[in-house]
PDBQT receptor file of N, H, CA, C and O in Angstrom, charges set to zero:
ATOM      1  N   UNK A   1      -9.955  10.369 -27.149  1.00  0.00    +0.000 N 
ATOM      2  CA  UNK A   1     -10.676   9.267 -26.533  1.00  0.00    +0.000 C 
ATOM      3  C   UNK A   1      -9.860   8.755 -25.345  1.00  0.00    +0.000 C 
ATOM      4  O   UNK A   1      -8.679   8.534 -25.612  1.00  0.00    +0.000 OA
ATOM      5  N   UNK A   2     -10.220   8.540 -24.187  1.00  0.00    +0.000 N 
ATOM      6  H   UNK A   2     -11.179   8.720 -23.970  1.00  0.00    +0.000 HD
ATOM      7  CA  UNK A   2      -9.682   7.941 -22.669  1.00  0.00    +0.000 C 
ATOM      8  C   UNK A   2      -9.632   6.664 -23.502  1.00  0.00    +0.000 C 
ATOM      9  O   UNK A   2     -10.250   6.340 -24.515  1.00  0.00    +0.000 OA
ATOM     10  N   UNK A   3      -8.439   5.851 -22.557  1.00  0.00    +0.000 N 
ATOM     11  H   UNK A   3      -7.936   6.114 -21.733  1.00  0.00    +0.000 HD
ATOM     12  CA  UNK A   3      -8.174   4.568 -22.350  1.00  0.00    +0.000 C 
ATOM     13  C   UNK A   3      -8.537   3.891 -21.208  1.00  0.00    +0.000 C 
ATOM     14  O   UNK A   3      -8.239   4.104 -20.033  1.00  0.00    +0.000 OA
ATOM     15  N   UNK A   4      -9.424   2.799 -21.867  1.00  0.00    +0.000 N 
ATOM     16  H   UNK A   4      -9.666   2.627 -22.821  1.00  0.00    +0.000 HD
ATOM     17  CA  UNK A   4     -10.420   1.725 -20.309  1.00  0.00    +0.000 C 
ATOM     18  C   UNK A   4      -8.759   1.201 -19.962  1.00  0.00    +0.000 C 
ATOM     19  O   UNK A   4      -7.974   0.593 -20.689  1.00  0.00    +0.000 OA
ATOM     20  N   UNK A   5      -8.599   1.703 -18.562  1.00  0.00    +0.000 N 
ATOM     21  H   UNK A   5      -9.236   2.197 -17.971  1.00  0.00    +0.000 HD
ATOM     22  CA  UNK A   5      -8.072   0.689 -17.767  1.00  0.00    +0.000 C 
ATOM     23  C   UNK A   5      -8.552  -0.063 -16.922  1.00  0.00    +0.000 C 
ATOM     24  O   UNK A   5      -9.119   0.412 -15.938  1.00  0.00    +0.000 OA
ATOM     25  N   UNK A   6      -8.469  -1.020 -17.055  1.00  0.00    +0.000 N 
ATOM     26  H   UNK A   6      -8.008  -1.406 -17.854  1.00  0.00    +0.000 HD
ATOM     27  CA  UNK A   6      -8.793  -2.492 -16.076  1.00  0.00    +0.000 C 
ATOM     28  C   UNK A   6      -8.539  -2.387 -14.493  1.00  0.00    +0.000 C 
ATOM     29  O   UNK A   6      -7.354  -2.118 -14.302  1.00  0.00    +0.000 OA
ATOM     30  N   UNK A   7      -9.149  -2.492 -13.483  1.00  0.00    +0.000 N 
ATOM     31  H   UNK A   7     -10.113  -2.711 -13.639  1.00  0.00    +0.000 HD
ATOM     32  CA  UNK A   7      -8.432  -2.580 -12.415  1.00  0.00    +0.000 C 
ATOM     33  C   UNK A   7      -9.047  -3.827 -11.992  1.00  0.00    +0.000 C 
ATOM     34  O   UNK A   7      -9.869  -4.378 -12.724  1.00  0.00    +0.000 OA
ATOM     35  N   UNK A   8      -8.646  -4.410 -10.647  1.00  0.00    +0.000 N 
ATOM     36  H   UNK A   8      -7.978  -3.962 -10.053  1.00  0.00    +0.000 HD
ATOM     37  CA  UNK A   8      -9.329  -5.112 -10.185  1.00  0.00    +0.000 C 
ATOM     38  C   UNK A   8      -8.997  -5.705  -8.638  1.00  0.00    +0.000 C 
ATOM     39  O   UNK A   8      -7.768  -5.634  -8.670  1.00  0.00    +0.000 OA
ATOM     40  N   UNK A   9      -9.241  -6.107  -7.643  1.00  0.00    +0.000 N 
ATOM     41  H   UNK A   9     -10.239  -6.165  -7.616  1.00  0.00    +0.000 HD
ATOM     42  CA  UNK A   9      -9.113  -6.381  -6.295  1.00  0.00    +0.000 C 
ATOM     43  C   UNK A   9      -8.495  -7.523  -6.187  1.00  0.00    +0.000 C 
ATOM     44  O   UNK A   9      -8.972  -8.588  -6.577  1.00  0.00    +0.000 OA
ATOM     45  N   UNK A  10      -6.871  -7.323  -5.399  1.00  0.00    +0.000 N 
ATOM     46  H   UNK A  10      -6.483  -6.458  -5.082  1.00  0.00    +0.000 HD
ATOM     47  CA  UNK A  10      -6.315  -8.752  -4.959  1.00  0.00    +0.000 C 
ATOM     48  C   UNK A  10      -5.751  -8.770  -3.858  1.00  0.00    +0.000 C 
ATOM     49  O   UNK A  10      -5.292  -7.760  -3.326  1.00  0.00    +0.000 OA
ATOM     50  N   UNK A  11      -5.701 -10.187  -3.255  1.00  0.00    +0.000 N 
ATOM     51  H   UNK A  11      -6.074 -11.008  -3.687  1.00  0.00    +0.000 HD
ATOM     52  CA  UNK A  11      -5.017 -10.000  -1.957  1.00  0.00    +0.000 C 
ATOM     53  C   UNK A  11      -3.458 -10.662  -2.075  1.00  0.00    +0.000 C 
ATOM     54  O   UNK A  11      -3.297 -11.756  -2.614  1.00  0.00    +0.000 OA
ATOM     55  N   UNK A  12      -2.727 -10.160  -1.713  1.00  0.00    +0.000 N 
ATOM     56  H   UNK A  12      -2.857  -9.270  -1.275  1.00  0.00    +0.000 HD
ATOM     57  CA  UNK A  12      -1.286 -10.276  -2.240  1.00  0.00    +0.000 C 
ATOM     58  C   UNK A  12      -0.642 -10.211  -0.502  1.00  0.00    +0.000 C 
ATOM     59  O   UNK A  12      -1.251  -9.643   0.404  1.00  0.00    +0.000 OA
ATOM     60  N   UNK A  13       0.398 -10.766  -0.369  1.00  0.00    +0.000 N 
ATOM     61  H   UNK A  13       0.893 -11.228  -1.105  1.00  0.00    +0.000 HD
ATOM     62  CA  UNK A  13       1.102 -10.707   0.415  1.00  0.00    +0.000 C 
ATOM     63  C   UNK A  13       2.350  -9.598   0.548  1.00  0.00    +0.000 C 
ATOM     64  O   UNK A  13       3.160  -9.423  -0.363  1.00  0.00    +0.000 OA
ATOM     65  N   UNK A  14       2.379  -8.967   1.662  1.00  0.00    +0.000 N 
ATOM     66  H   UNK A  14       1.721  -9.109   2.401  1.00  0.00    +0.000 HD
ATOM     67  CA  UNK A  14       3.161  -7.677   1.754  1.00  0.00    +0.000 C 
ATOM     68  C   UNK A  14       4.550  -8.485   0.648  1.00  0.00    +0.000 C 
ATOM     69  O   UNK A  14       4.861  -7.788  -0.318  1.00  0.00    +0.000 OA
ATOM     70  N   UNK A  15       5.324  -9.867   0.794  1.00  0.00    +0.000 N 
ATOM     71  H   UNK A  15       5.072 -10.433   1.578  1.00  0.00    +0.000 HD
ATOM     72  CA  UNK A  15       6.473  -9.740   0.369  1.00  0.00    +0.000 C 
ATOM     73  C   UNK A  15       6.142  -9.697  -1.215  1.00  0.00    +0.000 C 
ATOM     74  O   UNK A  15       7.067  -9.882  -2.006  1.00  0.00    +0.000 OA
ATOM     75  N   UNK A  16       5.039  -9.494  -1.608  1.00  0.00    +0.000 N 
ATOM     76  H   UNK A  16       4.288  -9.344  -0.965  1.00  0.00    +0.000 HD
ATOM     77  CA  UNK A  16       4.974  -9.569  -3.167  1.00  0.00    +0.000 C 
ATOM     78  C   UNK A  16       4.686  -8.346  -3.714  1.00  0.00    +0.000 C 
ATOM     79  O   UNK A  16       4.025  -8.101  -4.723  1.00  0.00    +0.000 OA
ATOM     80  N   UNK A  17       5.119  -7.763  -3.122  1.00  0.00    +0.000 N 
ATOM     81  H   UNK A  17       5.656  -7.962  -2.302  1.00  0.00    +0.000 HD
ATOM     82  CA  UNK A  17       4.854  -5.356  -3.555  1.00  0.00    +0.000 C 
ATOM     83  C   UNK A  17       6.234  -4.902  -3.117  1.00  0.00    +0.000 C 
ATOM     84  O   UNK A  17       6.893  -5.160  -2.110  1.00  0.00    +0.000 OA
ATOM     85  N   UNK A  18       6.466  -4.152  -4.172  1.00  0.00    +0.000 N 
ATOM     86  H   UNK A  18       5.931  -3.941  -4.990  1.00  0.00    +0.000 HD
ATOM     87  CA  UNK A  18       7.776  -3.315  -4.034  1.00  0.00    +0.000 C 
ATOM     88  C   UNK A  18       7.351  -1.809  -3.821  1.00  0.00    +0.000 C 
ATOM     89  O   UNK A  18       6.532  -1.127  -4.436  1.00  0.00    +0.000 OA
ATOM     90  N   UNK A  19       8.191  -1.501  -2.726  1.00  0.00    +0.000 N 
ATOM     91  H   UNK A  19       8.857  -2.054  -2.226  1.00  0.00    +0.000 HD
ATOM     92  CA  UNK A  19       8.106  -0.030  -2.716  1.00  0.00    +0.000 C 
ATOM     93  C   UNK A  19       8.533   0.487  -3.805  1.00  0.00    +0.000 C 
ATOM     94  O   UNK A  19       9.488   0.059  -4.453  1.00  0.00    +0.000 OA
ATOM     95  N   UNK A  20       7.740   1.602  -4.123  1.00  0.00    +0.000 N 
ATOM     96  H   UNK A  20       6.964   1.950  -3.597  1.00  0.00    +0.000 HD
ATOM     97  CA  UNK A  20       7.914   2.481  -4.656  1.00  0.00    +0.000 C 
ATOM     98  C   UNK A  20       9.587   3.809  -4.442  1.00  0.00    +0.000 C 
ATOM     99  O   UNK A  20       9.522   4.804  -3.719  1.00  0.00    +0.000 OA
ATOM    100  N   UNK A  21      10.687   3.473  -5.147  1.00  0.00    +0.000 N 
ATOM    101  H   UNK A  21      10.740   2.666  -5.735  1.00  0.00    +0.000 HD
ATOM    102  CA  UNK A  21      11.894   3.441  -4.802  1.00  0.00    +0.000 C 
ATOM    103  C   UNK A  21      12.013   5.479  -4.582  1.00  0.00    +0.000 C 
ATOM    104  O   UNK A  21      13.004   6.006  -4.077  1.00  0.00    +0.000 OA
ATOM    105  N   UNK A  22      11.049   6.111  -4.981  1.00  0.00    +0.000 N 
ATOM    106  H   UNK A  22      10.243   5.683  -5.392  1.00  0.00    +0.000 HD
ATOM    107  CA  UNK A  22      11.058   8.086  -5.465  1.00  0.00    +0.000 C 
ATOM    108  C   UNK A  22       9.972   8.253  -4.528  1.00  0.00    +0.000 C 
ATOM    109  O   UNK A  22       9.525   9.359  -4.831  1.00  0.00    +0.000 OA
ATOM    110  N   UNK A  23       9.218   7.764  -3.478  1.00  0.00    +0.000 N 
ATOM    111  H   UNK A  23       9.581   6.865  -3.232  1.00  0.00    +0.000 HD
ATOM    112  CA  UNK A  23       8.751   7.693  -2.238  1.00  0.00    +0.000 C 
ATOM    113  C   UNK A  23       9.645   8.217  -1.579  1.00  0.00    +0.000 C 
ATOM    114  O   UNK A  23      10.726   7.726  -1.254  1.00  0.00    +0.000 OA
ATOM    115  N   UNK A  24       8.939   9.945  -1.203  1.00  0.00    +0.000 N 
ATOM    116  H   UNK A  24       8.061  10.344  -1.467  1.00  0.00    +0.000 HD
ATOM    117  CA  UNK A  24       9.927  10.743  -0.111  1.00  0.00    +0.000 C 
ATOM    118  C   UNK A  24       9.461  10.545   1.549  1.00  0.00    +0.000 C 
ATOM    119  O   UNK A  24       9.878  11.065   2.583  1.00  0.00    +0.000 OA
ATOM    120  N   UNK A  25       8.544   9.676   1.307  1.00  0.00    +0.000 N 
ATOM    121  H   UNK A  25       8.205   9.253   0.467  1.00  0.00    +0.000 HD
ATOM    122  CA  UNK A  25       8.205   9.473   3.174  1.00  0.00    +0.000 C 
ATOM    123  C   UNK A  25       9.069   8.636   3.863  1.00  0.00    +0.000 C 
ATOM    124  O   UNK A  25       9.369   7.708   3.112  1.00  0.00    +0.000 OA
ATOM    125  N   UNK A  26       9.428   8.567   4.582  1.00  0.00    +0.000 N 
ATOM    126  H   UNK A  26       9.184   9.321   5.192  1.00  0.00    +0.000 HD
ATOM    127  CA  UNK A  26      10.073   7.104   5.321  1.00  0.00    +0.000 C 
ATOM    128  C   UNK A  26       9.340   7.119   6.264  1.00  0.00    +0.000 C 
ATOM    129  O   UNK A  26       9.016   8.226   6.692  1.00  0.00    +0.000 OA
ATOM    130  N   UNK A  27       8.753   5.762   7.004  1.00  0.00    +0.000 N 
ATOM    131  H   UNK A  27       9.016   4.862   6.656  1.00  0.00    +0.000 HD
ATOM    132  CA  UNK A  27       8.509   5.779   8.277  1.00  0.00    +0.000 C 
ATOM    133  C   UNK A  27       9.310   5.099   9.175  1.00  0.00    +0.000 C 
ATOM    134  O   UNK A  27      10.124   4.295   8.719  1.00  0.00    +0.000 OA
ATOM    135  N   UNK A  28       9.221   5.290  10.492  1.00  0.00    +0.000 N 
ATOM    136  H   UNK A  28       8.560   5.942  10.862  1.00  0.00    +0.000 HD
ATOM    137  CA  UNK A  28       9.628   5.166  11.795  1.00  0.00    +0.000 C 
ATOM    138  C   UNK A  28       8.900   4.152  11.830  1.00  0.00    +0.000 C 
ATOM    139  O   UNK A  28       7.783   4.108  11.314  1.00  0.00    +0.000 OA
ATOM    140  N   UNK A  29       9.634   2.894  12.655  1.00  0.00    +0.000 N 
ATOM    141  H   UNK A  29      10.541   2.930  13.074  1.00  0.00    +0.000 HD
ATOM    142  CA  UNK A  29       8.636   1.827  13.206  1.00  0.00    +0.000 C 
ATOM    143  C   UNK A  29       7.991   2.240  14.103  1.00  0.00    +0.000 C 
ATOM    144  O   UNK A  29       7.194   1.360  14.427  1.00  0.00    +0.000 OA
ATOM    145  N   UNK A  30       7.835   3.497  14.972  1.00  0.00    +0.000 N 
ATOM    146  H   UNK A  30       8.483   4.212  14.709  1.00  0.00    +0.000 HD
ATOM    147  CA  UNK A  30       6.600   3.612  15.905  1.00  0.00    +0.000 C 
ATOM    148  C   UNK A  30       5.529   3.683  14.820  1.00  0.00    +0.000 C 
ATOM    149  O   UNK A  30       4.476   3.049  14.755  1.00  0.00    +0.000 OA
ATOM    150  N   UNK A  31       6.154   4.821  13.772  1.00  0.00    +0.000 N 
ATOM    151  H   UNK A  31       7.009   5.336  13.824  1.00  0.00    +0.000 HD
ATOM    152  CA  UNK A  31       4.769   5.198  12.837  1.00  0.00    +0.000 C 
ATOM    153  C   UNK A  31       4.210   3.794  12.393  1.00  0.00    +0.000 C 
ATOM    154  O   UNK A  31       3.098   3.511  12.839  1.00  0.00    +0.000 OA
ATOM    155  N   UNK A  32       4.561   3.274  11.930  1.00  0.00    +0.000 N 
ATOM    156  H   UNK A  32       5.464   3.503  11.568  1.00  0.00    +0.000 HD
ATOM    157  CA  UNK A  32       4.375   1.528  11.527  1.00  0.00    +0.000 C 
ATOM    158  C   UNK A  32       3.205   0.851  12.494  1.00  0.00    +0.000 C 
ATOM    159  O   UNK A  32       2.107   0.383  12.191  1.00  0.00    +0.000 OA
ATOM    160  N   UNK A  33       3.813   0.971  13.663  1.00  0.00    +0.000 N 
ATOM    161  H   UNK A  33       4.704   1.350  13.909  1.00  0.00    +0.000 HD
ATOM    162  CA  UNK A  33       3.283   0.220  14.758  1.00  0.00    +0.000 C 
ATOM    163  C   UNK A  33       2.047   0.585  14.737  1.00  0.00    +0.000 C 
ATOM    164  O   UNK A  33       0.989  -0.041  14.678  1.00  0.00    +0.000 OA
ATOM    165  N   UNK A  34       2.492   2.409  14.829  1.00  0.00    +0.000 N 
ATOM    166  H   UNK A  34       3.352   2.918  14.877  1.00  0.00    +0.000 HD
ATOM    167  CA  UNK A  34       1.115   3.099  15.120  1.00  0.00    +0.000 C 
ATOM    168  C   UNK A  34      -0.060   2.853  14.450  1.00  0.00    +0.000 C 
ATOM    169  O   UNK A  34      -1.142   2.637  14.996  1.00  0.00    +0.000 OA
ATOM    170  N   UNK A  35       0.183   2.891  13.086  1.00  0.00    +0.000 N 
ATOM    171  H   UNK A  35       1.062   3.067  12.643  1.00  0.00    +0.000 HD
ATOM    172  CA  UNK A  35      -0.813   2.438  11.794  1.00  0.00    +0.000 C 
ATOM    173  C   UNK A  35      -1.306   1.235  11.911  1.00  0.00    +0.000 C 
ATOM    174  O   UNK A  35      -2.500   0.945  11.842  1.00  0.00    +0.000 OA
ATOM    175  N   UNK A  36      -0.039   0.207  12.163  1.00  0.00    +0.000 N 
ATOM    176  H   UNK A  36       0.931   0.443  12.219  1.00  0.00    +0.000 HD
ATOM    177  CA  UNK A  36      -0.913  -1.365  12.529  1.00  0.00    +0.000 C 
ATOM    178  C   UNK A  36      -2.075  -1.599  13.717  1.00  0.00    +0.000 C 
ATOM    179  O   UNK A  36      -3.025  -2.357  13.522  1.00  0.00    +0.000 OA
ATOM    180  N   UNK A  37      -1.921  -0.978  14.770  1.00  0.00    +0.000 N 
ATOM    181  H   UNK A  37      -1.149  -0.361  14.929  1.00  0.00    +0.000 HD
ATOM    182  CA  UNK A  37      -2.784  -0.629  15.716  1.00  0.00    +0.000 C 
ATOM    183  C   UNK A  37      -3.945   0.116  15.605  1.00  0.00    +0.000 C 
ATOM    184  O   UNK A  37      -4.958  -0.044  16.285  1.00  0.00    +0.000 OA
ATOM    185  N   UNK A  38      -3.771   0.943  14.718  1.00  0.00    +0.000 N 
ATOM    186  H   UNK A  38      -2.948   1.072  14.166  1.00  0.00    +0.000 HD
ATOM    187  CA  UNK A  38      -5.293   1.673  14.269  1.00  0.00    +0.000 C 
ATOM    188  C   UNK A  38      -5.796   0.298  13.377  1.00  0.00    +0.000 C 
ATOM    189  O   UNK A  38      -6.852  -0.326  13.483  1.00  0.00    +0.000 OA
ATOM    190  N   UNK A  39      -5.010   0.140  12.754  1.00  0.00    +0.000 N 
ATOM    191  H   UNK A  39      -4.153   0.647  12.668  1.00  0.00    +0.000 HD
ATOM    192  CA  UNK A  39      -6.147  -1.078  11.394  1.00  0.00    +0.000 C 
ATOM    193  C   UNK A  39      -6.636  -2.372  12.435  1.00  0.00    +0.000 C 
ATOM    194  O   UNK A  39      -7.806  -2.750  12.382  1.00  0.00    +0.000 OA
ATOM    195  N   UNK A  40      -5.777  -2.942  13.266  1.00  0.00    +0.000 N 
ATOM    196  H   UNK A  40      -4.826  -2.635  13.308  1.00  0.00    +0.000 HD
ATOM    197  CA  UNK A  40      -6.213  -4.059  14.450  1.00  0.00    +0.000 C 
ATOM    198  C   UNK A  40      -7.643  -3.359  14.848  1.00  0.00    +0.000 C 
ATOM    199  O   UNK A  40      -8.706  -3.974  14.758  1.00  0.00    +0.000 OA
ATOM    200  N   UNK A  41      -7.524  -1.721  15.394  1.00  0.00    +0.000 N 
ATOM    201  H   UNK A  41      -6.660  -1.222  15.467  1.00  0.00    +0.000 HD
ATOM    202  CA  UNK A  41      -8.528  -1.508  16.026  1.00  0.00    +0.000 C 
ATOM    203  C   UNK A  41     -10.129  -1.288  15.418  1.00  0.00    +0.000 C 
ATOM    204  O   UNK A  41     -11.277  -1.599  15.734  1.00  0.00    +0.000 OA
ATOM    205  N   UNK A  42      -9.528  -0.659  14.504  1.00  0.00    +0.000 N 
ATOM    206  H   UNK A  42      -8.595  -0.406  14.246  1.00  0.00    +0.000 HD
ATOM    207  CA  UNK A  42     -10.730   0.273  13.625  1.00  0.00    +0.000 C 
ATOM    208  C   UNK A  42     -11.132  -0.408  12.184  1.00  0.00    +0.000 C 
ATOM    209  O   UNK A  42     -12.202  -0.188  11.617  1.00  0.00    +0.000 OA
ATOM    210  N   UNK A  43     -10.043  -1.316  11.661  1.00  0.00    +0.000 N 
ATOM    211  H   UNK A  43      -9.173  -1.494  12.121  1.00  0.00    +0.000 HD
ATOM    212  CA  UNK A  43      -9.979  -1.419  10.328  1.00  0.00    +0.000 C 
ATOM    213  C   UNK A  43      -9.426  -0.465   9.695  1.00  0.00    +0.000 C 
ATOM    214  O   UNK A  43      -8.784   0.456  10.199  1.00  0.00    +0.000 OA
ATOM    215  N   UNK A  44      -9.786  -0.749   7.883  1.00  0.00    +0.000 N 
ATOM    216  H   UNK A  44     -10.308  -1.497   7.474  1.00  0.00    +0.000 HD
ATOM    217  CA  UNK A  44      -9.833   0.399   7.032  1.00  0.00    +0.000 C 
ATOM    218  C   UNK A  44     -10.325  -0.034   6.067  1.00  0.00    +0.000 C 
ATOM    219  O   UNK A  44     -10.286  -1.249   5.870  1.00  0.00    +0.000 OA
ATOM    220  N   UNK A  45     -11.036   0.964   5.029  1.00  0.00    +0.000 N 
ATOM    221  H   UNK A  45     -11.068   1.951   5.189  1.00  0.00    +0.000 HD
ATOM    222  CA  UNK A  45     -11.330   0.406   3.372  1.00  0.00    +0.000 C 
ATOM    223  C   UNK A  45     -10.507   1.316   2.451  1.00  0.00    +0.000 C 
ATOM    224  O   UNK A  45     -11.031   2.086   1.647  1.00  0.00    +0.000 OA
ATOM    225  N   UNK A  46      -9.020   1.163   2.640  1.00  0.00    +0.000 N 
ATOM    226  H   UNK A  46      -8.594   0.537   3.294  1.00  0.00    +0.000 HD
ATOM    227  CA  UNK A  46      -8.565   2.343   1.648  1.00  0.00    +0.000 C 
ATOM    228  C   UNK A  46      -7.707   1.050   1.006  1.00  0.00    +0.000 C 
ATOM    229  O   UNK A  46      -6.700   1.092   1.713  1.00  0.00    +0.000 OA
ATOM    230  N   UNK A  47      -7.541   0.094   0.221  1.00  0.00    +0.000 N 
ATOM    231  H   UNK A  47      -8.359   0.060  -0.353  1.00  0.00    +0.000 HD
ATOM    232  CA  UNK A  47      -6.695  -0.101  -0.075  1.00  0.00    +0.000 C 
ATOM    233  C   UNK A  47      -5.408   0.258  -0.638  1.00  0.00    +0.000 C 
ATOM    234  O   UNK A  47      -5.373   1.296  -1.300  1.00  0.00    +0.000 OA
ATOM    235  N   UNK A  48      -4.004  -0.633  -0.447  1.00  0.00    +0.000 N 
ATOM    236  H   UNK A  48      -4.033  -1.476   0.091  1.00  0.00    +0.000 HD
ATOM    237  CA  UNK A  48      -2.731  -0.512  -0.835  1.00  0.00    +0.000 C 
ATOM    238  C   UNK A  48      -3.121  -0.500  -2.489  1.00  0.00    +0.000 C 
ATOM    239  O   UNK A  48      -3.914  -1.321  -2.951  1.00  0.00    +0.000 OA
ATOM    240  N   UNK A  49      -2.596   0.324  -3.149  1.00  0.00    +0.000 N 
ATOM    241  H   UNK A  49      -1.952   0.991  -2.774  1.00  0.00    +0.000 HD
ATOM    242  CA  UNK A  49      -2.424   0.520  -4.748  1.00  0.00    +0.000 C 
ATOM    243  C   UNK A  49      -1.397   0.288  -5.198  1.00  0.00    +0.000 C 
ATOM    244  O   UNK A  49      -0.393   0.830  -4.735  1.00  0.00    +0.000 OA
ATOM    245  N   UNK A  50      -1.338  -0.493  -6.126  1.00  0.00    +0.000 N 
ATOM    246  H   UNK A  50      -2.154  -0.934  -6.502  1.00  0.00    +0.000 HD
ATOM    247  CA  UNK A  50      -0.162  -0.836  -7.314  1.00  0.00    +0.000 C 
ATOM    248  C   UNK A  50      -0.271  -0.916  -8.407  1.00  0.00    +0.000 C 
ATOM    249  O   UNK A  50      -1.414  -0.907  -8.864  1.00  0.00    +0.000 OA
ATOM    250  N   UNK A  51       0.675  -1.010  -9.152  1.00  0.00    +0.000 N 
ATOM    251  H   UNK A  51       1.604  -1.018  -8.782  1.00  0.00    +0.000 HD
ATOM    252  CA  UNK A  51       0.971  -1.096 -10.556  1.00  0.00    +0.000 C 
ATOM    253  C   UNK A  51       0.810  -1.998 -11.379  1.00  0.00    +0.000 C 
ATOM    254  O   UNK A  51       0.130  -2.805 -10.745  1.00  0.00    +0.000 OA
ATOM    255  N   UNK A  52       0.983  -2.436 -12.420  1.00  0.00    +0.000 N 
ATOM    256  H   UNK A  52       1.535  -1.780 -12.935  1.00  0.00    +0.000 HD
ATOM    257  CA  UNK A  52       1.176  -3.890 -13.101  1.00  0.00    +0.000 C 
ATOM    258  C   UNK A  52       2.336  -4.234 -13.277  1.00  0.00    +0.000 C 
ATOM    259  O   UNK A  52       2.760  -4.968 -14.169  1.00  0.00    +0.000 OA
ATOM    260  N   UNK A  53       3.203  -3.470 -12.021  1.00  0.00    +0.000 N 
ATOM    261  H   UNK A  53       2.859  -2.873 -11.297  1.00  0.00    +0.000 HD
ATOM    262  CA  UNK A  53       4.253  -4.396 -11.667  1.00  0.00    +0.000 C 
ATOM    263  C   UNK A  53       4.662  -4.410 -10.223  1.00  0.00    +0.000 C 
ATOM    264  O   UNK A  53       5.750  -3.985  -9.835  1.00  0.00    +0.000 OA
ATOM    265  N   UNK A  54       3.548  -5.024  -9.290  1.00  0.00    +0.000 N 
ATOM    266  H   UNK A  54       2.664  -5.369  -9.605  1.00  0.00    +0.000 HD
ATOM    267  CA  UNK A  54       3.236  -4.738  -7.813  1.00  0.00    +0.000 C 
ATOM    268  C   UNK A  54       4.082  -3.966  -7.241  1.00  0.00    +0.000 C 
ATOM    269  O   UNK A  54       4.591  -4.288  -6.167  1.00  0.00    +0.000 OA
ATOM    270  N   UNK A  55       4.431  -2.579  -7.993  1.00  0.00    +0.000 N 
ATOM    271  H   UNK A  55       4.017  -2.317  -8.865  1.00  0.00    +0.000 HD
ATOM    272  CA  UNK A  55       5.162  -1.614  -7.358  1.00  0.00    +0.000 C 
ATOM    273  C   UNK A  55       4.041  -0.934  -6.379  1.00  0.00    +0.000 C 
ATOM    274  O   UNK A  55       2.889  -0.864  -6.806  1.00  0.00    +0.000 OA
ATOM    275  N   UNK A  56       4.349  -0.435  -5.087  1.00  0.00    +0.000 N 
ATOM    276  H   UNK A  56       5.285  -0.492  -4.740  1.00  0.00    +0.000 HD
ATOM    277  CA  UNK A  56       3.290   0.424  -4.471  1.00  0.00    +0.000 C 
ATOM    278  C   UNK A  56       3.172   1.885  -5.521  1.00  0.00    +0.000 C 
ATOM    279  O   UNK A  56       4.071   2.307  -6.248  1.00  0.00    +0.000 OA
ATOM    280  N   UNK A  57       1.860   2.447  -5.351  1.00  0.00    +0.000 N 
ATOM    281  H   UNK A  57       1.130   2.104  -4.760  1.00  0.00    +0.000 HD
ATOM    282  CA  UNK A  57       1.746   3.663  -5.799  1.00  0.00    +0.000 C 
ATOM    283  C   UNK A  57       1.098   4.532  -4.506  1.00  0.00    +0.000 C 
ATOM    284  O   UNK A  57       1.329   5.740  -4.454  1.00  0.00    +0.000 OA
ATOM    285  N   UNK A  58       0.416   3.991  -3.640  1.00  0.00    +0.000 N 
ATOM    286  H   UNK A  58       0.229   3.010  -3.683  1.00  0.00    +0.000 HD
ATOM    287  CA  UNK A  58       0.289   4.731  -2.185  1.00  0.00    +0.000 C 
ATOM    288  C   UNK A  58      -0.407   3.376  -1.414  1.00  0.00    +0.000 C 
ATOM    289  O   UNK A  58      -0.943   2.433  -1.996  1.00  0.00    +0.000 OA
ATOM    290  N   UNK A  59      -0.253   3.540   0.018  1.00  0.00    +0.000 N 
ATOM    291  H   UNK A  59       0.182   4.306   0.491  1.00  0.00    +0.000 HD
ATOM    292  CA  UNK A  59      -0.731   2.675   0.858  1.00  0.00    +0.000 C 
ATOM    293  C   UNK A  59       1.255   2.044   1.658  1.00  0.00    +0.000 C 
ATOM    294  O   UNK A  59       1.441   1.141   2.475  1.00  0.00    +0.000 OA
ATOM    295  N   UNK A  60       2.065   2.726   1.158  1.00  0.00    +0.000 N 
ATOM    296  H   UNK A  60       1.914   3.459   0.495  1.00  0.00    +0.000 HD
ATOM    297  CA  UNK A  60       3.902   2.430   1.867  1.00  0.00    +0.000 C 
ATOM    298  C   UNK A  60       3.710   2.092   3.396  1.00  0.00    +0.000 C 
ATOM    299  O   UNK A  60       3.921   0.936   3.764  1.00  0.00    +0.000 OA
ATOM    300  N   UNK A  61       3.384   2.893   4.146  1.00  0.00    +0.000 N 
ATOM    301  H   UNK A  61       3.212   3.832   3.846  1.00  0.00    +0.000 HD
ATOM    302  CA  UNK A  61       2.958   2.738   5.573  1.00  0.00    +0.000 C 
ATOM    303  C   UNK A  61       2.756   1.597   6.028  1.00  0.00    +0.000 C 
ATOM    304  O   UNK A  61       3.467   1.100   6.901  1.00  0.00    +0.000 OA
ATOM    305  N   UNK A  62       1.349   0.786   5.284  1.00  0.00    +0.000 N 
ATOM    306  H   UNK A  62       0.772   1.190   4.574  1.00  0.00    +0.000 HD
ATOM    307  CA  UNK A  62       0.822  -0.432   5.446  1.00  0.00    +0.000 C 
ATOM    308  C   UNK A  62       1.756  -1.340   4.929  1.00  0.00    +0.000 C 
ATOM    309  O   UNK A  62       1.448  -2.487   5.252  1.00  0.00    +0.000 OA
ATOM    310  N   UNK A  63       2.858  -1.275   4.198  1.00  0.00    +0.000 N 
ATOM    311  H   UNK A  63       3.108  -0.343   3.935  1.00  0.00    +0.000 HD
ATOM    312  CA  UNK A  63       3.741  -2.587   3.597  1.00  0.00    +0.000 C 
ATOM    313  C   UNK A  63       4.972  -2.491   4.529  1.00  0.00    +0.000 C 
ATOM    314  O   UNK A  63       5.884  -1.880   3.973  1.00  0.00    +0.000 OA
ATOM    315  N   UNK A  64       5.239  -2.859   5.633  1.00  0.00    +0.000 N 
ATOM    316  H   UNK A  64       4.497  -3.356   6.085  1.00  0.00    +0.000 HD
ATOM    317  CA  UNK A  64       6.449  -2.106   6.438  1.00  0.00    +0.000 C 
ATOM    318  C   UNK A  64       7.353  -3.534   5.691  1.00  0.00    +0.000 C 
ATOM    319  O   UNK A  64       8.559  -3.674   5.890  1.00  0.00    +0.000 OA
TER     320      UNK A  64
């Protein structure tokens, strides 16, 4: 039998998410920049994902 996990939508402030510390990407503040400038321009609907312990699980880019 699967286990119901709960999710649900919040808006949290970047200083309240921890990177994810076994995250092999690093970015460059151009890359940073670059990404903030697409979302200013275009938006996005992918949200930042975390844990139930506001660790990131993907969306790092967007938490510079």
């Amino acid at each position: 039998m699967t286990e119901l996990k709960i999710r649900k939508l919040e808006y949290l402030s970047p200083s309240d998410l921890d990177p994810d510390p076994r995250n092999p990407r690093k970015h460059s503040r151009p890359q940073v920049r670059a990404v903030a400038r697409s979302i200013k321009l275009l938006g996005f609907n992918a949200p930042i994902l975390v844990d139930q312990y506001r660790q990131v699980i993907t969306g790092h880019c967007r938490t510079p």
